[in-house]
C-alpha positions in Angstrom: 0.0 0.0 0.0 1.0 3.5 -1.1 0.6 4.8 3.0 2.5 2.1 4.4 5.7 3.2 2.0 5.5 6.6 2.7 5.1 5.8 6.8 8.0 3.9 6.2 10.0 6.4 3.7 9.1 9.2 6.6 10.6 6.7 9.6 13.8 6.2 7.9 13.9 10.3 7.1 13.0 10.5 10.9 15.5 7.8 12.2 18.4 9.6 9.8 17.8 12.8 11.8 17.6 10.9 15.0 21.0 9.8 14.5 22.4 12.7 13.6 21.0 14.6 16.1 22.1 12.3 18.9 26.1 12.6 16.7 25.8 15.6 17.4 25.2 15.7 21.0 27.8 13.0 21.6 30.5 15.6 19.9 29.5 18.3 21.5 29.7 16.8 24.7 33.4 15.6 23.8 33.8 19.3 22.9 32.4 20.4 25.9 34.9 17.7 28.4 37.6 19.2 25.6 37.0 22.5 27.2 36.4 21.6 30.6 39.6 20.0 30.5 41.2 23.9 29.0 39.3 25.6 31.9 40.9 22.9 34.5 44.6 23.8 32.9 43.6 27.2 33.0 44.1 27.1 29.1 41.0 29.7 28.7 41.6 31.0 25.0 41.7 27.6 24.0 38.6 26.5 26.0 36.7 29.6 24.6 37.6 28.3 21.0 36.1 25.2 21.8 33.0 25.8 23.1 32.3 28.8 20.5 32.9 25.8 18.2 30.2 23.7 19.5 28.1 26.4 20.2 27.6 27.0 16.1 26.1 23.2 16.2 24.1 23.7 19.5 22.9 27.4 19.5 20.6 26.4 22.3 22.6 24.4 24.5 22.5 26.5 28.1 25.2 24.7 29.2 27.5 25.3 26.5 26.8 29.0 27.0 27.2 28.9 30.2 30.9 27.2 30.2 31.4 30.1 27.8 30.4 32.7 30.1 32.5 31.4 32.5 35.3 30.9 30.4 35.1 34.4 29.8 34.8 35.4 33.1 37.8 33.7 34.3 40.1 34.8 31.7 38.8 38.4 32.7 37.1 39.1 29.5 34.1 40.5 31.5 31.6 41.9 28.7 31.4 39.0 26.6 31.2 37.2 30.1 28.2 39.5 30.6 26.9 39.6 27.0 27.0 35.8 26.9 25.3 35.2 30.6 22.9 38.0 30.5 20.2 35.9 28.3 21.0 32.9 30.2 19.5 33.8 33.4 15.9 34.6 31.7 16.0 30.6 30.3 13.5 28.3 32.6 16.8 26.2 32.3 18.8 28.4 34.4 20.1 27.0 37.5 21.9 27.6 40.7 24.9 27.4 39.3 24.0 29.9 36.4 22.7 32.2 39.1 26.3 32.0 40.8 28.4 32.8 37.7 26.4 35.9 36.3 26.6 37.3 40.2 30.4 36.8 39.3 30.0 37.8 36.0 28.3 40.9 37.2 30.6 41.9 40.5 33.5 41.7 38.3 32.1 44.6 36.2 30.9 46.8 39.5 27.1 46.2 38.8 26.7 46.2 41.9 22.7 46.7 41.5 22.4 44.3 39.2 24.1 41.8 40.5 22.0 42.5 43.8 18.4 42.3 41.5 20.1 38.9 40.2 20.8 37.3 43.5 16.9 38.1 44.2 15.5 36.6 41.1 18.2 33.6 41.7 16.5 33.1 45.6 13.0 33.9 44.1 13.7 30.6 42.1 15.3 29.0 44.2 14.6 29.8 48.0 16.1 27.2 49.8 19.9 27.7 48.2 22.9 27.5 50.6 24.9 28.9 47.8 23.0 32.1 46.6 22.1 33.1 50.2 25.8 32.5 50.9 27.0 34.9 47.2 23.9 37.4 48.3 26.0 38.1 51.7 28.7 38.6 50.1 27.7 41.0 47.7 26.2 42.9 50.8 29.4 42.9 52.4 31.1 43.8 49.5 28.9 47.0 49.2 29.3 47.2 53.0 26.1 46.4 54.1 27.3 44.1 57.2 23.7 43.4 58.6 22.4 42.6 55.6 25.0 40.3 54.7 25.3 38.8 57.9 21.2 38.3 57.8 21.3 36.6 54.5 23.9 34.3 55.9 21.9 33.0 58.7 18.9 32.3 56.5 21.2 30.2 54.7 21.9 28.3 57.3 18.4 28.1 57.9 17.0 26.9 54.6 20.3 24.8 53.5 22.0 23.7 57.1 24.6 21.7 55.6 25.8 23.9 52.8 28.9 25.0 54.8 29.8 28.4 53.2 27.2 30.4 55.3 28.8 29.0 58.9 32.0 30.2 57.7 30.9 33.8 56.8 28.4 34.2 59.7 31.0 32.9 62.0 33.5 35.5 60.7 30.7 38.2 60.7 29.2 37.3 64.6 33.4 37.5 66.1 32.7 41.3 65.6 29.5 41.3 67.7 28.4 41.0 71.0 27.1 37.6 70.7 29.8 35.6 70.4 28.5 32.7 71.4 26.9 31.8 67.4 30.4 32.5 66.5 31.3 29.3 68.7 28.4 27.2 67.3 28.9 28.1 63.7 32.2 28.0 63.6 32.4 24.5 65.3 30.1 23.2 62.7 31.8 24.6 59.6 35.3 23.4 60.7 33.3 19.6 61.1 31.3 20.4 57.5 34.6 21.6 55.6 37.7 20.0 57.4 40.8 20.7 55.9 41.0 23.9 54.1 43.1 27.2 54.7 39.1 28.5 55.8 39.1 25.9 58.7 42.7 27.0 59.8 41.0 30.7 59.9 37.6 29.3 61.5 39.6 27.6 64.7 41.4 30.8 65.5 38.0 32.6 65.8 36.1 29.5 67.9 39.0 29.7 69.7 39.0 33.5 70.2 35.4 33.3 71.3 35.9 31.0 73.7 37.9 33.9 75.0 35.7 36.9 74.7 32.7 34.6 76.1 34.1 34.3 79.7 36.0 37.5 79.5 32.7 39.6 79.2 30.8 39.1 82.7 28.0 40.8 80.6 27.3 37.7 78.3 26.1 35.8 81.6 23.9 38.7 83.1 20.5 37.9 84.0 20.8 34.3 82.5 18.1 32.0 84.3 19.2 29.2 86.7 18.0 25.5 86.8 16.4 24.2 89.7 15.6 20.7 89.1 16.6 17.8 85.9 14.2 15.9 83.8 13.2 14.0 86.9 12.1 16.9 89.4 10.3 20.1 87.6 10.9 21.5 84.3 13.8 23.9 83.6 12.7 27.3 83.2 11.3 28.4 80.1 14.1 30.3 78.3 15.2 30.6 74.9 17.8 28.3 73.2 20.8 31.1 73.4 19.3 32.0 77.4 19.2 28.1 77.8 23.2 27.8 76.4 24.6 30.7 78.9 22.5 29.3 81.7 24.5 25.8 81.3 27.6 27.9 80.4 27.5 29.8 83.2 27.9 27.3 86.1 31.3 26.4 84.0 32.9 29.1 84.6 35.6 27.4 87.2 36.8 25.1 84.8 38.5 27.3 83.1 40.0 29.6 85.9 43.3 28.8 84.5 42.8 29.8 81.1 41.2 29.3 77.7 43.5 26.1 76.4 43.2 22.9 74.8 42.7 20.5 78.1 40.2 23.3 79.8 37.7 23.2 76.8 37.7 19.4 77.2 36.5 19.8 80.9 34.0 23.2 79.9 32.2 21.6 77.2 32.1 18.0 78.4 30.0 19.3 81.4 28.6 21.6 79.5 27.2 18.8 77.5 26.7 16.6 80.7 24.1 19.9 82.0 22.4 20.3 78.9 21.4 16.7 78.2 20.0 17.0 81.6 17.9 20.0 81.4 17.5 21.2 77.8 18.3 18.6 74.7 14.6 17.8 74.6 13.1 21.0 74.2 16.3 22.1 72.0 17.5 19.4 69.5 21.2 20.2 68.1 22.6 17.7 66.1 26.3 19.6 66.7 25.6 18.9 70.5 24.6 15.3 69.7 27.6 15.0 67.4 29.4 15.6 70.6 27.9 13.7 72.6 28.5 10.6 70.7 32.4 11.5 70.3 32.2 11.9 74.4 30.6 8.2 74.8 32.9 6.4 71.8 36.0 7.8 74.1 36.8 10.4 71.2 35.8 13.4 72.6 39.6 14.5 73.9 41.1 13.8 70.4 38.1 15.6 69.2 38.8 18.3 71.1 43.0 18.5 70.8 42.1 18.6 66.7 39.3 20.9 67.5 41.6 24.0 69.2 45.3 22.4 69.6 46.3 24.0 66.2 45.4 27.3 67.4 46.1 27.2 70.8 50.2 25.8 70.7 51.0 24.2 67.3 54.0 22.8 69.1 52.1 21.6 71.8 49.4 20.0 69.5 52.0 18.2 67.3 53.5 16.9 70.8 50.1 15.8 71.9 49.5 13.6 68.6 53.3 11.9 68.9 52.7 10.8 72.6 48.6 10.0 72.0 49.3 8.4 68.4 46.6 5.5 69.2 44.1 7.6 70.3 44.3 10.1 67.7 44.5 7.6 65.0 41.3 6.5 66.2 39.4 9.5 66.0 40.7 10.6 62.5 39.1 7.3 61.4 36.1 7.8 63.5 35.7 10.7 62.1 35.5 9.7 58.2 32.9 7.4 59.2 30.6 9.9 61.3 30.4 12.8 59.6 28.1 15.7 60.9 24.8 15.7 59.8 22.6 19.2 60.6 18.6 18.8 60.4 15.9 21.6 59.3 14.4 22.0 62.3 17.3 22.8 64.6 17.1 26.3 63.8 17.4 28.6 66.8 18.3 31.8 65.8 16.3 34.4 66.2 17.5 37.0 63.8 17.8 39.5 65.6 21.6 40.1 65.0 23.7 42.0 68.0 25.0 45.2 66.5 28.4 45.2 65.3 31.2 46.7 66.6 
C-alpha cells in the first residue's frame, strides 16, 4: 500500500535525523569535556575556541553557554562574560549554578545593583539555596552592608543547614558582635562540615578566640536564668535556646579559671554537655551537641577536642600531643571519616535579631 511506503520512507527520514542529532550531541559533549579539560589547565583561549565551536552546532545548548560565560569570566574578558550570561538567566533552564556565575560575571564589572536584582530573582527561584544566600551576603558585604549580609547568611543556614559556606561567613561576621556565642556554634560546625581547608585554619582561631571573649565579658552571663531541678524533678525554666546555652555555660565558669587552652575546653564543654542533656536537649534538638555527645561516649571526645583547638592554641604543643597519644588520635581521624556531621531543618534557633556590630 502506497501509506504504508511513505510511513515507512518518513521513519527512515526521521530515524536519519535521530542519529544525527544524537552525533551531534555526543560531539559536542566531547567538545564540551575538551573545554572543561582547558578551563581545569587554566588554558582559557583555548577553551573559549572550543566551546564557541560547538556552540555553532548547538545554539541552544545553556550549558555550553554557560561554560562560555564562565570561560570568559575567568580569563577576565568580562563583557562578553556579561553579553553571553545576560540571556542565560531569563531561560526556565537556568540553574543555581548559572545564578552564581552571572553574580560573578556581574561583581567583576561593578554592577553592583544588578548583580543585587540577580541574586533576588536567583533566591526567588530558588529559596532554599545554601549557595546564593551565601553569594547574596557577600555581595552585601562587599557593598558594605554588614547586617544585611550577615542576615542573608543566617537564613542560609536556615534553609540549607549543611551547605557550609554560610557557617564560615556568619561565624567571621558574629566574632565582631556582642554575641559571640553563634560565632562558637557556627564555627564549630563549619570546621566539622569543611575539614581541611586554609578557611578551617581561619575558623579555629575565631572558635577559639570566642571562647575567649565569652568568659571575658561578665555581661554575656547577666540575668541568665538558673535550673532548679533535671528531667526527673520540675521542668527547667522556660528560656530561649541562646538564654538556655549561657544558663549551662555559666555554672562552668571554674573550669577554666586557668585559662582558655586545649585541656580546659575538654572539661568546659564536656560538662557543659553533661548539663544540657539533663535539662535542655529535649526542648532544643542540636545535632552539633549530639555529634558531641557521641564522640564523648565512643571515648573520642579528647582527640576531638585536641584537633578541634590544639592547632590554634600551641601548634608545638598539639604536634606533641598527637606523637605521645598516636593510638588515640588515629582512632578518631578514622572515626571521624565514618561519622560525619549531619545538621537537620528543624534545629534552627536563631532568632534573627543580630547584636550590633562593633
Amino acid at each position: 500500500m502506497e501509506w504504508q511506503k511513505a510511513a515507512k520512507k518518513w521513519s527512515l527520514v526521521l530515524a536519519g535525523i535521530l542519529s544525527v542529532q544524537w552525533a551531534i550531541a555526543q560531539d559536542n559533549g566531547e567538545l564540551q569535556n575538551t573545554a572543561r579539560t582547558f578551563l581545569r589547565t587554566g588554558d582559557y583561549a583555548n577553551a573559549i575556541l572550543v566551546l564557541n565551536q560547538a556552540i555553532q552546532s548547538a545554539p541552544d545548548d545553556i550549558e555550553l553557554k554557560k561554560d562560555l560565560a564562565f570561560a570568559y569570566y575567568l580569563k577576565g574578558d568580562y563583557n562578553r562574560a556579561y553579553t553571553v550570561v545576560s540571556p542565560l538567566v531569563d531561560k526556565k533552564e537556568a540553574d543555581i549554578h548559572l545564578f552564581q556565575i552571572a553574580g560573578n560575571i556581574y561583581q567583576s564589572k561593578q554592577d553592583w545593583k544588578g548583580a543585587e536584582k540577580l541574586y533576588q530573582r536567583g533566591l526567588r527561584k530558588f529559596p532554599k539555596s545554601g549557595e546564593l544566600h551565601n553569594d547574596y551576603g557577600d555581595l552585601l558585604q562587599n557593598m558594605k552592608n554588614f547586617d544585611g549580609a550577615l542576615r542573608y547568611w543566617v537564613k542560609g543556614i536556615e534553609v540549607d543547614p549543611n551547605f557550609p559556606g554560610n557557617y564560615y561567613h556568619a561565624a567571621r561576621s558574629y566574632l565582631w558582635t556582642k554575641e559571640p556565642i553563634w560565632a562558637i556554634l557556627y564555627g564549630e560546625t563549619f570546621i566539622n562540615l569543611e575539614s581541611y581547608t586554609t578557611r578551617t585554619a581561619e575558623i579555629r582561631d575565631i572558635v577559639l578566640e570566642c571562647y575567649k571573649k565569652l568568659f571575658d565579658d561578665p555581661d554575656i552571663f547577666n540575668s541568665v536564668p538558673t535550673e532548679t531541678s533535671d528531667r526527673k524533678g520540675k521542668k527547667a525554666p522556660d528560656v530561649g535556646f541562646m538564654d538556655a546555652y549561657k544558663a549551662t555555660m555559666a555554672k562552668q565558669v571554674s573550669v577554666i579559671a586557668t585559662g582558655i587552652e586545649p585541656q580546659s575546653l575538654v572539661m568546659l564543654r564536656t560538662r557543659f554537655l553533661l548539663d544540657w542533656y539533663n535539662f535542655y536537649s529535649l526542648k532544643y534538638p542540636y545535632a552539633l551537641f549530639d555529634f558531641q555527645r557521641k564522640l564523648l561516649r565512643d571515648g573520642m571526645f579528647e582527640a576531638y577536642n585536641q584537633w578541634l583547638f590544639g592547632p590554634s592554641a600551641n601548634a608545638a604543643d598539639y604536634k606533641a600531643w598527637t606523637a605521645l597519644h598516636k593510638t588515640e588520635y588515629d582512632g578518631f581521624t578514622s572515626w571521624q571519616r565514618n561519622h560525619p556531621l549531619k545538621l537537620k531543618d528543624e534545629q534552627f534557633y536563631n532568632t534573627g535579631k543580630l547584636a550590633t556590630i562593633k
